[in-house]
N, C-alpha and C positions, 0 to 999 in steps of 0.2 A: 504494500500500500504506500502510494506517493503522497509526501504533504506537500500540501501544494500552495500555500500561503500562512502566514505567519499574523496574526491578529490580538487586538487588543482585548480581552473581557472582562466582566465580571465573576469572580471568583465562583460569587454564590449560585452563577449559571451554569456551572460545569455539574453536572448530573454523577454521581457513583452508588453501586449500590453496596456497598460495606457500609461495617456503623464502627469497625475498629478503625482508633484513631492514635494509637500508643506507638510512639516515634521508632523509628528500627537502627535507625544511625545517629554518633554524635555532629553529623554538619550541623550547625546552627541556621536555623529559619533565614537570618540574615543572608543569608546565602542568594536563598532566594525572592530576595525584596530589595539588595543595593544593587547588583545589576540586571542591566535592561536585555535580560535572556531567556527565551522559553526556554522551561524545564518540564511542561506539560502538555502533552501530547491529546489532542482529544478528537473526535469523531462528529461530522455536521451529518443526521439524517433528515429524510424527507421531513419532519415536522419544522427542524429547524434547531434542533435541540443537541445539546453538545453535551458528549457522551465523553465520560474519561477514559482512557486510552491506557498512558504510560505516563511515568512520573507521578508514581502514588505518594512517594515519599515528601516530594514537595507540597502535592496535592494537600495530603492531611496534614502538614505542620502551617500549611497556610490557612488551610481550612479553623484552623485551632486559633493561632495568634492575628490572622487578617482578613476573618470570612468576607469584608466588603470589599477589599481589593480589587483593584482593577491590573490583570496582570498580561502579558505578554503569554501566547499558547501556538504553537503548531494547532491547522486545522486542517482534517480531510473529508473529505465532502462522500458520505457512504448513503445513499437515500434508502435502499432496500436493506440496512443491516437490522437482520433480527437481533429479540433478546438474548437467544441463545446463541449467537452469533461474537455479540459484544463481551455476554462472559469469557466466553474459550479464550477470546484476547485480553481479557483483565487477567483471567489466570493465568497465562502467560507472562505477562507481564509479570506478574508475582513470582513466578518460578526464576526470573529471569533479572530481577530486582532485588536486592534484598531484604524482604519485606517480614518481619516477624511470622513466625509459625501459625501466630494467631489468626492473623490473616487469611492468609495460607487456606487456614483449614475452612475460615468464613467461605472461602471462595469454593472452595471443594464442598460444603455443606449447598452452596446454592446452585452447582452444579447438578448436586444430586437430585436437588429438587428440580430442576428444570428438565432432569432424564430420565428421572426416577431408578436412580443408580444404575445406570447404565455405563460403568466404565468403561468398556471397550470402546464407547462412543468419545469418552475423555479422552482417552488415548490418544484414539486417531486426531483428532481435531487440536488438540493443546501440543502433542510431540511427546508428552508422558507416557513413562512405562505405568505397568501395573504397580510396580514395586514403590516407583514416585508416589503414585495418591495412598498405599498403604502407608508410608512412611509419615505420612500428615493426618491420616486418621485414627490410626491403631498405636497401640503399645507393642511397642519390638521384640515382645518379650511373647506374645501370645503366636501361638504355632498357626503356620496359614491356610488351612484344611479350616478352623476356626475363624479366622478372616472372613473365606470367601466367605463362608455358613452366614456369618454376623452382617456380610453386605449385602447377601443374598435377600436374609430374612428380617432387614433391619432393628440388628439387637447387638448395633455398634457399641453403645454406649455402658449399656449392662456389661462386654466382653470385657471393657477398658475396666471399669470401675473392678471385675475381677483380677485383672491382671496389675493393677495399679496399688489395691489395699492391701498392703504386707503382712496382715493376720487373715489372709487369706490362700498366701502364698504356697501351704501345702497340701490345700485341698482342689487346688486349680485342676487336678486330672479327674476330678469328679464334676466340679461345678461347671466346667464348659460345658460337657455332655449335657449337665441338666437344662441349660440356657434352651438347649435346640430338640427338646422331649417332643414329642406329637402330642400326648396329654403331661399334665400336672409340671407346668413346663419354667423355670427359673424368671423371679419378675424380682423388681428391688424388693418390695415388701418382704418375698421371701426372703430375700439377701439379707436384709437387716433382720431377721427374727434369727437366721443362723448364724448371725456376727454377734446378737442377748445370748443364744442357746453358748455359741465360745465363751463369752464373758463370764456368764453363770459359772463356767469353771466346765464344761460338758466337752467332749472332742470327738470325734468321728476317726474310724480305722478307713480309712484312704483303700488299703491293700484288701481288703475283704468282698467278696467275688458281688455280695451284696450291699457294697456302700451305698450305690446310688437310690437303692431300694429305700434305705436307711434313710438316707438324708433326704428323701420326699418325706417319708415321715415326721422327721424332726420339725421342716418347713412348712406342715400342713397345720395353717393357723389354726382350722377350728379344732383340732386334735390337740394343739399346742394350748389352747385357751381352754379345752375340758378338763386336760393336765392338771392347766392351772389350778383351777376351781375344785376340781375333787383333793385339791390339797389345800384349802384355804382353811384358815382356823381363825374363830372369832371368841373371844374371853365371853366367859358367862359371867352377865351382867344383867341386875333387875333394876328397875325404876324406885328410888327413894325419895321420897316429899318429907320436907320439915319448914320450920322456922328457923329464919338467922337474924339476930338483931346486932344492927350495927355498934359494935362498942358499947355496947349491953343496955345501951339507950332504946327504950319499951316503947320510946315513939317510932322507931326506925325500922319494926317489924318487914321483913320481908320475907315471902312464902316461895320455897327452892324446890325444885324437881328436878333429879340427876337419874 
């Protein structure tokens, strides 16, 4: 793509769709406000609307310190660019910038939504491997037969939070499997009743041909809350009425029920 003139804008007309805005290098802002240089690269489509390109780093430190700027921009004139069209080039860009993880992953999150995880489709279009977009969504640490499973079946998030909580770390060959059950199948709720069931002092045998059996059981709230209840103990206690007088003053009577 040729830019093919160089124009003055409005900052706050430059359209992106990230909401991160946390700086990824120490250049100082001043960088890009004492000279008279584009650093921002953007896209004119048919409406007329100028789409951010490249030069995100500048973008969001101006965007932060000089939203009403009026700055110097590279423009190219794309009247047919779709949405999904403008991502594939922001993510590029990103890959290609060096733009915090966080980002990174913004942009891979709104890809997924524009393809509904269709990464082969990432792929092609951006120049990434597979291994690129796992490296920005997953924890490195979770084996990739689990990956696919967790992108296939969107239970990215659940895979991470097990492979990321370190009092978790030696039950991971059972709770992956349970994440992707056909029934009774690993959700946070469970997760957090078997991170109480550890705390209580309780542990699970990992090596036993029936763990998985096992820790459906343990995680099975209303089982876990009969548990509870068939074990609760309340002090036997009856209702006692009397008088108390304050400081033994006979006007101060007051009538008590414990």
């Amino acid at each position: 793509m040729d830019f093919i003139r160089i124009e003055w804008v409005p900052l706050r007309k430059i359209k992106a769709p990230h909401t991160t805005t946390e700086y990824f290098t120490r250049n100082s802002f001043h960088k890009y406000t004492t000279a008279n240089i584009p650093y921002i690269h953007v896209i004119r489509n048919k409406h007329g609307e100028l789409l951010l390109h490249k030069g995100i780093e500048a973008y969001n430190k101006l965007q932060l310190n000089y939203p009403n700027k009026v700055i110097p921009v590279y423009i190219s004139n794309r009247e047919h660019i779709s949405n999904l069209e403008w991502m594939f080039q922001l993510f590029q860009s990103c890959m290609k910038e060096r733009v915090n993880l966080e980002l990174k992953y913004e942009y891979v999150s709104l890809l997924f939504k524009e393809t509904k995880r269709d990464i082969a489709m990432i792929c092609k279009h951006t120049g990434c491997t597979k291994q690129d977009i796992f490296s920005l969504i997953f924890d490195q640490t979770i084996p990739e037969k689990y990956m696919n499973l967790a992108l296939k079946h969107n239970r990215i998030q659940i895979v991470n939070e097990i492979a990321k909580n370190p009092l978790l770390q030696q039950y991971r060959s059972v709770l992956y499997p349970a994440v992707f059950q056909r029934k009774e199948r690993l959700t946070f709720q469970k997760l957090r009743l078997f991170l109480a069931y550890l705390d209580a002092g309780y542990d699970l045998n990992v090596n036993s041909i029936l763990a998985l059996d096992n820790f459906n059981k343990i995680v099975d709230h209303e089982e876990a809350l009969r548990f509870y209840w068939d074990h609760l103990q309340f002090p036997d206690t009856q209702i006692m009425e009397g008088v108390f007088y304050y400081k033994g003053d006979r006007n101060s009577k007051i009538n008590v029920r414990l």
